[in-house]
C-alpha positions as CSV (number, residue, x, y, z in Angstrom):
1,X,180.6,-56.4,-230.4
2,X,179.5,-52.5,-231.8
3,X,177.2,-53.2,-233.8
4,X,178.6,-49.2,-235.3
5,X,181.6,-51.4,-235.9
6,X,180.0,-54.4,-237.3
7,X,178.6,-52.5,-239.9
8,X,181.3,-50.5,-241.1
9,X,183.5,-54.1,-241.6
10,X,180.6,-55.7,-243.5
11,X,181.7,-58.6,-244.7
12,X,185.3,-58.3,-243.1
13,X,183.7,-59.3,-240.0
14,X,187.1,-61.9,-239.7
15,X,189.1,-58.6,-238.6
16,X,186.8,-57.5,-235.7
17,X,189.1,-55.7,-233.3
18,X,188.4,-57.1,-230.2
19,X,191.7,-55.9,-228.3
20,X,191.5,-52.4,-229.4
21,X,187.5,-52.3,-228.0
22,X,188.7,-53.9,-224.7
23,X,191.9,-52.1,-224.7
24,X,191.2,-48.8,-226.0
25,X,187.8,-48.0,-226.4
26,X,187.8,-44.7,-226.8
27,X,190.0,-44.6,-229.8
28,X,188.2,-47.2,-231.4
29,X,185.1,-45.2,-231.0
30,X,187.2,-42.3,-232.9
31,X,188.3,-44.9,-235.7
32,X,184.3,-44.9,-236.4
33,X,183.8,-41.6,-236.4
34,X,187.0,-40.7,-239.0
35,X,185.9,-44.1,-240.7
36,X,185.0,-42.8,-245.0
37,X,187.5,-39.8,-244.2
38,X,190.4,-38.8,-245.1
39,X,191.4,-38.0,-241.6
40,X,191.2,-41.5,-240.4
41,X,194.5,-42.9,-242.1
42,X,196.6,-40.3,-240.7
43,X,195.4,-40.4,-237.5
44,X,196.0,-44.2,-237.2
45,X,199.4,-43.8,-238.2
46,X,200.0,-41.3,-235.5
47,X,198.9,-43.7,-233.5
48,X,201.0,-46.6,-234.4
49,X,204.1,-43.6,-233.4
50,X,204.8,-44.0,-229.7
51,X,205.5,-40.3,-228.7
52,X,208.8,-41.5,-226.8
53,X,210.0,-42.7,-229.9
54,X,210.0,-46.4,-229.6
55,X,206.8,-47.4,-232.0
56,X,205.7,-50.1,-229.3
57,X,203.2,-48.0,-227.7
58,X,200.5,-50.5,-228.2
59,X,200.7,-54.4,-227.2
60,X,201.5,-56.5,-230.8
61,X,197.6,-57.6,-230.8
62,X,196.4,-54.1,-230.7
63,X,199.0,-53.0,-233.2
64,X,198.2,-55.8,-235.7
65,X,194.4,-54.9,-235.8
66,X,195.1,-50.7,-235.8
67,X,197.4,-52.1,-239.4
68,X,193.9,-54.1,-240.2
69,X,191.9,-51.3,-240.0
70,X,194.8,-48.7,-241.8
71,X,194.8,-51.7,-244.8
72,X,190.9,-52.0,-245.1
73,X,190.3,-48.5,-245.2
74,X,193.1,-47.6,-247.9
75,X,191.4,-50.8,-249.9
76,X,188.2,-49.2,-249.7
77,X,188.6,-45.8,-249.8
78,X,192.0,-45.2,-251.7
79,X,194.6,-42.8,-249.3
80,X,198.5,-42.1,-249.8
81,X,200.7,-45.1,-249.8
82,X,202.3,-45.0,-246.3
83,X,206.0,-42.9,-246.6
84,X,207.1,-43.1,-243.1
85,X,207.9,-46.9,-242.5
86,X,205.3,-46.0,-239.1
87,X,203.9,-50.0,-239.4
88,X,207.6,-51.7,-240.1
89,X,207.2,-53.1,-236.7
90,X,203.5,-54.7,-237.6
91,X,204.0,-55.5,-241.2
92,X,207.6,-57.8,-240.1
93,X,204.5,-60.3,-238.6
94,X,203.0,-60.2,-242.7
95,X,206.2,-60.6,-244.3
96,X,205.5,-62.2,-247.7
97,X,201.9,-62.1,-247.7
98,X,200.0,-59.0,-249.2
99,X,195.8,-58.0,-247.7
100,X,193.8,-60.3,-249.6
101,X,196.2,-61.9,-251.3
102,X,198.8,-64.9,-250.4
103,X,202.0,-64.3,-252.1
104,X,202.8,-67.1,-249.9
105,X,203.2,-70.8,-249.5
106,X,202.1,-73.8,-247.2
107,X,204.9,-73.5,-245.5
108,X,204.5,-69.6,-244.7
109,X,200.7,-70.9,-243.3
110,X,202.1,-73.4,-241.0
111,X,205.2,-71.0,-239.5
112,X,202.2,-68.6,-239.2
113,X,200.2,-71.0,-237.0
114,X,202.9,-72.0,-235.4
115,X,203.9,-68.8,-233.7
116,X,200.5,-67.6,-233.3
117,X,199.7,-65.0,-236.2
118,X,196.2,-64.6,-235.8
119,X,196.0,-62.7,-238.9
120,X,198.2,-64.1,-241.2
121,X,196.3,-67.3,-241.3
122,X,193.2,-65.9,-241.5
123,X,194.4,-64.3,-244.7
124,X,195.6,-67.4,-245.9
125,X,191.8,-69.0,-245.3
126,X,190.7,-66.7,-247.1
127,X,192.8,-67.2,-250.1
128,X,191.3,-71.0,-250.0
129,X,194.0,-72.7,-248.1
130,X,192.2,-76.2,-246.6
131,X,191.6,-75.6,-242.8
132,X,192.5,-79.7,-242.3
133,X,195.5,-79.5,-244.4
134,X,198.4,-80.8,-243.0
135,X,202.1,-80.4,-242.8
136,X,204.8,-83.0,-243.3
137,X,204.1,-84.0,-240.0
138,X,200.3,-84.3,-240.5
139,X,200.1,-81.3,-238.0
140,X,196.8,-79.2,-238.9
141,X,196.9,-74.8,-237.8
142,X,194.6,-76.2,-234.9
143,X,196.5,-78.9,-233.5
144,X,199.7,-76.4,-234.3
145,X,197.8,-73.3,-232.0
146,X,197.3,-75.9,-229.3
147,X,201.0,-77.2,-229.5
148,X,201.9,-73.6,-228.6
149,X,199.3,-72.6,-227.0
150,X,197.7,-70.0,-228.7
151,X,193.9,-69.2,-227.8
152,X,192.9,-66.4,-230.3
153,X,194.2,-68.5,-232.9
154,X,192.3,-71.8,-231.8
155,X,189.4,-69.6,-230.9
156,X,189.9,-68.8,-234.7
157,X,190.2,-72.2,-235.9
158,X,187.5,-74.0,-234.2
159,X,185.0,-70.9,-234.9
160,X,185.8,-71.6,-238.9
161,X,184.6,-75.8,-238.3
162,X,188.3,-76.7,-237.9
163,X,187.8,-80.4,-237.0
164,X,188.8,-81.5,-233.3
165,X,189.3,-85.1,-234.3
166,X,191.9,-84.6,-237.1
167,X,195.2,-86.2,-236.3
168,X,198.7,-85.8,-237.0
169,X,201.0,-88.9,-238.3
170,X,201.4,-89.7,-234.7
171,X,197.3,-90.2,-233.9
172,X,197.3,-87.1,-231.5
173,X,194.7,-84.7,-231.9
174,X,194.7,-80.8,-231.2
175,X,193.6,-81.9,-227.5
176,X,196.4,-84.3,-226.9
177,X,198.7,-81.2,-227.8
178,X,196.9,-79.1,-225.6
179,X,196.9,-81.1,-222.5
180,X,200.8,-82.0,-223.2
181,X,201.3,-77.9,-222.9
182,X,198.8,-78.0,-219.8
183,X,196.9,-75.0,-221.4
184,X,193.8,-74.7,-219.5
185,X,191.8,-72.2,-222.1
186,X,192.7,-74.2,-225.3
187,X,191.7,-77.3,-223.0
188,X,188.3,-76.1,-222.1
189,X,187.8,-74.0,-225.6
190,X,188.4,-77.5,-227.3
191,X,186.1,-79.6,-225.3
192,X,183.5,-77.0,-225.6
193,X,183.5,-77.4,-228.9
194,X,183.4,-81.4,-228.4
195,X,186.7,-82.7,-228.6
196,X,186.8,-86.3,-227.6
197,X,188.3,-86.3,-223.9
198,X,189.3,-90.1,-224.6
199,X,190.7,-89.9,-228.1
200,X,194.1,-92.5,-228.4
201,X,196.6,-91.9,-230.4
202,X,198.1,-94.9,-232.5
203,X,200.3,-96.0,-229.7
204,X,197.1,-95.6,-227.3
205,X,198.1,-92.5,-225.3
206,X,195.5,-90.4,-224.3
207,X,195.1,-87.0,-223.6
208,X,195.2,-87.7,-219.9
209,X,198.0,-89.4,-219.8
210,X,199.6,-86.7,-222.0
211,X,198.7,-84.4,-219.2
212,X,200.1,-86.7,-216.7
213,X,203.5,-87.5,-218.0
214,X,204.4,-83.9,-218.0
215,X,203.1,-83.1,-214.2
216,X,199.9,-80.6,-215.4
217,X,197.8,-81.6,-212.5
218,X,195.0,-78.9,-213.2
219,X,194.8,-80.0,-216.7
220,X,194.5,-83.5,-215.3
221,X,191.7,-82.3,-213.1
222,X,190.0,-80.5,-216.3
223,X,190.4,-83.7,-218.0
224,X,188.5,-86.0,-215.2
225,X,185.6,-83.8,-215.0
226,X,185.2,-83.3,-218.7
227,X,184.8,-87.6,-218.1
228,X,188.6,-88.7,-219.0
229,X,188.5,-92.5,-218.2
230,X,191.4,-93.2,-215.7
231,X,191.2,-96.6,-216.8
232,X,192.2,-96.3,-220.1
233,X,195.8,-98.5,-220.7
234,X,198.5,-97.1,-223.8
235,X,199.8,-100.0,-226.5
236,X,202.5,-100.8,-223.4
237,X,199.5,-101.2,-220.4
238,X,199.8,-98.4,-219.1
239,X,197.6,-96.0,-217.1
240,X,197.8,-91.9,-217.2
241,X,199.0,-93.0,-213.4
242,X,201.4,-94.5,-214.6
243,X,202.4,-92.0,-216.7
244,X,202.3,-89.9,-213.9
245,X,204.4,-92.3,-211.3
246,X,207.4,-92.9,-214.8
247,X,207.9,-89.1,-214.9
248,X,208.0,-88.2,-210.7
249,X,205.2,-86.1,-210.9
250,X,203.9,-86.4,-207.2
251,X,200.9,-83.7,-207.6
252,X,199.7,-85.2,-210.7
253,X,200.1,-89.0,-208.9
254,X,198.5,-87.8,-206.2
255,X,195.6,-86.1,-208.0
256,X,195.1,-89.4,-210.2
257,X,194.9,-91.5,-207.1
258,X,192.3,-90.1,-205.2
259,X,190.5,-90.8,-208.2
260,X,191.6,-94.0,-208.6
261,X,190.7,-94.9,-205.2
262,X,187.0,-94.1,-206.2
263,X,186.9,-97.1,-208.8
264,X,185.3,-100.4,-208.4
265,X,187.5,-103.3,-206.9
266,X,187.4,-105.0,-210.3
267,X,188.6,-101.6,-212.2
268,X,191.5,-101.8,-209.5
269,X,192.6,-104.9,-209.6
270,X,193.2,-104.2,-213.8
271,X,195.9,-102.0,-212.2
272,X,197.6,-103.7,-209.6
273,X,200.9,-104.0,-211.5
274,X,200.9,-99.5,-211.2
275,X,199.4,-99.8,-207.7
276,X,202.2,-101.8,-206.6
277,X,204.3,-99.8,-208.4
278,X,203.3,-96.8,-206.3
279,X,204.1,-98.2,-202.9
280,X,207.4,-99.3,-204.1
281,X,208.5,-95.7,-206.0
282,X,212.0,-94.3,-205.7
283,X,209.9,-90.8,-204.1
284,X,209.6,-91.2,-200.3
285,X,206.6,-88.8,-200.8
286,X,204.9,-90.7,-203.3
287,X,205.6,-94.0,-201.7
288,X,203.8,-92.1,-198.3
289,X,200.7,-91.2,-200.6
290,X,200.5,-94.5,-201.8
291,X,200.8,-96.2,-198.5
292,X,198.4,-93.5,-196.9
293,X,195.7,-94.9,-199.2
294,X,196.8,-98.8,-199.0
295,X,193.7,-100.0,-197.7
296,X,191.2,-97.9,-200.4
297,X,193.1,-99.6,-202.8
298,X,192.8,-103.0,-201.6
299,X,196.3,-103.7,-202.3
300,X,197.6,-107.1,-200.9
């Protein structure tokens, strides 16, 4: 970060605009020059003014921290209430909500961490909404951002203590959510910040075999070598291979058994029922894999 920039935001270091410094650098370096002038509004709401006409000269990200910046500085330094309309495009992502002050409800918070607002839940934080609060579904904005795989937003979440291990009504946690999308970045952002890879929801599942039962075989692979236990059954016995075999996934069945052919002959022969299972599948190609490793897997 600028540290020119981290001192002018103080202690609105929540608004950092880290598109616009990877994006556009050079205008963010004018932004700190103009910022305590009275040229700096006007020139950011040229900016937010595509010169074809259209208004969407900058990607939504960009756009929403350019309205940051416009709102801090008229808050600190006073300025013309806009006449144009130039933000109606941003401000249509902060309907109901005013800067600093949430006009809005729980519900508003959770649409807004459903779709991904970065901002607009940050503003509700800030007006003292519970980070671990939950809908009627017991779904937290964390487990919510990894539903829909938003990173900024769980990168958000998890750098304001949002607990990893809180569930919804179902027992999943953000991570389950995560590996059911098959987002890589939330996947690795979460277990960075120690997100239990084995965590079972109240009918058992894991977030291996949430991975598995929708086919994400690189989130599988994430999974393993963050130390997922393959060996892990659901309330019904079963294994994220089986999981993987139920739903015809054959790169995520294959991935899981060359795993699986790694584990000792008593771990194996908790699973004969899925091994079996595997030579006998509907899928000539999984039936092949399975019959390809027959012998590693010692079954009779």
């Amino acid at each position: 970060m600028t540290p020119a920039v981290v001192a002018l935001l103080g202690n609105d270091g929540d608004f950092y605009p880290h598109h616009l410094e990877q994006q556009y650098p050079r205008i963010l370096e004018q932004v700190v020059a103009l910022w305590g002038s009275e040229q700096l509004e006007p020139f950011i709401s040229e900016l937010a003014v595509d010169e074809r006409g259209t208004r969407q000269g900058f990607p939504p990200a960009v756009a929403s921290e350019l309205f940051t910046l416009y709102q801090l500085h008229t808050q600190r330094f006073g300025g013309e209430p806009e006449q144009e309309q130039t933000w109606d495009h941003v401000k249509l992502q902060d309907d109901g909500l005013s800067f600093y002050e949430v006009n809005g409800t729980q519900k508003d918070y959770f649409q807004a961490a459903e779709s991904g607002n970065t901002l607009r839940v940050l503003v509700h934080l800030k007006a003292g909404i519970d980070i671990e609060t939950g809908d009627e579904y017991g779904k937290t904005a964390l487990i919510w951002a990894a539903t829909q795989s938003h990173l900024a937003l769980v990168g958000l979440l998890l750098s304001r203590n949002a607990n990893t291990e809180t569930r919804d009504l179902g027992g999943f946690t953000a991570l389950h959510w995560a590996a059911a999308a098959g987002n890589l970045s939330s996947l690795a952002l979460l277990l960075e910040h120690g997100a239990a890879v084995n965590a079972q929801s109240k009918a058992g599942i894991t977030p291996l075999m949430q991975a598995a039962s929708r086919g994400h075989h690189a989130a599988i692979r994430s999974l393993l070598e963050a130390g997922a236990d393959l060996g892990l059954l659901d309330g019904h016995g079963q294994s994220a291979l089986s999981h993987a075999l139920q739903t015809n996934h054959y790169r995520s069945s294959e991935t899981l058994l060359l795993q699986f052919t790694k584990l000792d002959t008593a771990s194996k022969s908790k699973h004969q029922a899925t091994l079996a299972q595997g030579l006998s599948h509907t899928n000539p190609a999984i039936r092949q894999l399975f019959i390809k490793h027959r012998f590693e897997l010692q079954v009779g």
